[in-house]
C-alpha positions in Angstrom: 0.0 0.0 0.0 1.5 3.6 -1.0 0.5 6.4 1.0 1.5 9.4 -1.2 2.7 12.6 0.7 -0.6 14.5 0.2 -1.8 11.8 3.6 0.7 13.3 5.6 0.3 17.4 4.9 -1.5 18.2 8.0 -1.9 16.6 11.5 -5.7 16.3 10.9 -5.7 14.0 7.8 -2.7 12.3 9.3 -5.0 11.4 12.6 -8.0 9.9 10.2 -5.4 7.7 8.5 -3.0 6.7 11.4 -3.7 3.2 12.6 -6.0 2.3 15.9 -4.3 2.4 18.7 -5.0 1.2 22.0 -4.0 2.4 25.6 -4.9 1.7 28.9 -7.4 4.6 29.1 -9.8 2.6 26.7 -10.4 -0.1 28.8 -13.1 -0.8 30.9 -12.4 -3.7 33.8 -15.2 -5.7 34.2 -15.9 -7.5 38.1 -18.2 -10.0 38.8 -19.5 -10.0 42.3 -21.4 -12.7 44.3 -22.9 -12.9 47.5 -21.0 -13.8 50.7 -18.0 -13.8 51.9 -14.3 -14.5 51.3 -15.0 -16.0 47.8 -12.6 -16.0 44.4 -14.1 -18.3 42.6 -12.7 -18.8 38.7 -15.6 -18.5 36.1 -15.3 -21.9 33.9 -16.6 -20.6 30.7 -13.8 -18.0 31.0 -10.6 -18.8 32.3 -8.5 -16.6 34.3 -12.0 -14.5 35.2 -13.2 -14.7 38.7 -16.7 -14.0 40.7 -15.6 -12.1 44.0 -17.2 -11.7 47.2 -17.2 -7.5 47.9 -14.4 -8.6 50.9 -12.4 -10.4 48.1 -12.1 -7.2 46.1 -9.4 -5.1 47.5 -6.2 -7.2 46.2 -7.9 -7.4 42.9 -8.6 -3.2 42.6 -5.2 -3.0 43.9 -3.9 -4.7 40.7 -6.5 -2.6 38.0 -5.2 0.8 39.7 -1.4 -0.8 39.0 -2.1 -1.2 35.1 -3.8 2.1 35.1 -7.5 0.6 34.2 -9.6 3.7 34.7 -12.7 2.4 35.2 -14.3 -1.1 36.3 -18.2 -2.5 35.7 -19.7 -4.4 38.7 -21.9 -6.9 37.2 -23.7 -9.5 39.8 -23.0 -13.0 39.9 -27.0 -14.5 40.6 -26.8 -18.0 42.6 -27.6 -20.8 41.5 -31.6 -21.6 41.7 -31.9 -17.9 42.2 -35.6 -16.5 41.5 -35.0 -13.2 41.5 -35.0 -12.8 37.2 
């Protein structure tokens, strides 16, 4: 692919043709929470994701605020035979 010099002539056409680029500001973190206590408990459908208990989840915001994550979703983790949906 040849990107003549006429791409490059200001720093606004050079932003709509520069490549995506990620960075850590684009990220949201999401946590799944569960009812209880002093649980970590590894989701099986996907590996290396856990369900926390809301005592659990100081080591793990510890890590998100270490890669500069700026923001997390809390989504709740129903139990099993639950009614409420």
């Amino acid at each position: 692919m040849n990107r003549t010099r006429r791409l490059r002539t200001s720093e606004n056409i050079r932003r709509l043709v520069r490549e995506t680029r990620l960075h850590t500001d684009n990220f949201i973190y999401p946590l799944f929470i569960e009812e209880g206590t002093h649980i970590k408990n590894e989701i099986a459908s996907m590996p290396g994701v856990f369900r926390y208990s809301i005592d659990e989840l100081a080591d793990e915001l510890q890590e998100i605020v270490a890669l500069q994550i700026p923001a997390v979703i809390l989504l709740e983790f129903p139990k099993k035979g639950c009614n409420r949906f």
